[in-house]
N, C-alpha and C positions, 0 to 999 in steps of 0.2 A: 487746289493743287498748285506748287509753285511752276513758277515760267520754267520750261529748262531752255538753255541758251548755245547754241555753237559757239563757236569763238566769232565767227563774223560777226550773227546778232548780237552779239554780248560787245562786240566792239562798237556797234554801229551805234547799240546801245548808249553810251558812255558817254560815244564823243558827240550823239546829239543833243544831251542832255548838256554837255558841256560849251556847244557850241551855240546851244540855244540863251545861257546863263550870261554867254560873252557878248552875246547881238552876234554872232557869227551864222552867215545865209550857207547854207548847204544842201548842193541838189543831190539829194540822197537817193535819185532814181538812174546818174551816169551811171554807164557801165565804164568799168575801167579799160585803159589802155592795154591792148593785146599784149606789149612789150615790158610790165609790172609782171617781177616771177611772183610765181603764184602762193609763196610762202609770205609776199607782202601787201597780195590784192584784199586781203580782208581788211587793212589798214591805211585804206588809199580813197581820198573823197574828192570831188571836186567843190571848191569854194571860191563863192563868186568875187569875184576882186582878187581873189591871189592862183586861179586855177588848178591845178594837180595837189593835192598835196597827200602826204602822210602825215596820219594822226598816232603821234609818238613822242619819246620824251631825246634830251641830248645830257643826260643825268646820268652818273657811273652807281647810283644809289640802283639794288637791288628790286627794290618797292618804292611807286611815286604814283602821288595820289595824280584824280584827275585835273586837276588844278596846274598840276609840274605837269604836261603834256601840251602839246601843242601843235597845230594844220603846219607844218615844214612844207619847203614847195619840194617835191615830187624830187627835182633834180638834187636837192642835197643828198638825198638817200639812193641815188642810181649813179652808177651800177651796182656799186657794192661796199657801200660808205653803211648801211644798217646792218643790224642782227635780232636774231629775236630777244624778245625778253620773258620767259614766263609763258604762261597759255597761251596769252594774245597782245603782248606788248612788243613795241620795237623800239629801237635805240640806234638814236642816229649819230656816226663818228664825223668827226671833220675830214677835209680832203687833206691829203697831204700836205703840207709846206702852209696851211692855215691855221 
């Protein structure tokens, strides 16, 4: 029978496979920070050397493999610099005046 996946699993999914391909260490057992709304905790890992991050793309392209995605720290995407994309993607905007 196939896996079936929530958006979390199927994200965690992705970016471990991805993170693992890169040499990227990620403790996939943190619990997120209380203050990540909850539309972006399923895209939020911590990685060792860079801390907080979102696993996301800064692509205006609709569709972007896991390749074009990338661990952002945490702060680029708070408070309100991402949106979603799709099922389980996020897309991170610059801040103002950058």
């Amino acid at each position: 029978m196939p896996e079936t996946h929530t958006r979390e699993t199927f994200t965690r999914h992705v970016a471990r496979k991805e993170a693992e391909r890169r040499g990227i260490t990620v403790d996939w057992n943190a619990a997120v920070p209380e203050d990540v709304p909850a539309e972006l905790r399923h895209a939020v890992f911590r990685v060792l050397d860079r801390g907080w991050c979102v696993w996301g793309t800064t692509s205006a392209d609709e569709i972007v493999t896991p390749a074009e995605r990338d661990f952002y720290p945490l702060e680029a995407a708070l408070p309100d610099r991402w949106s979603p994309v799709g099922w389980n993607g996020v897309r991170l905007h610059p801040a103002a005046g950058a």
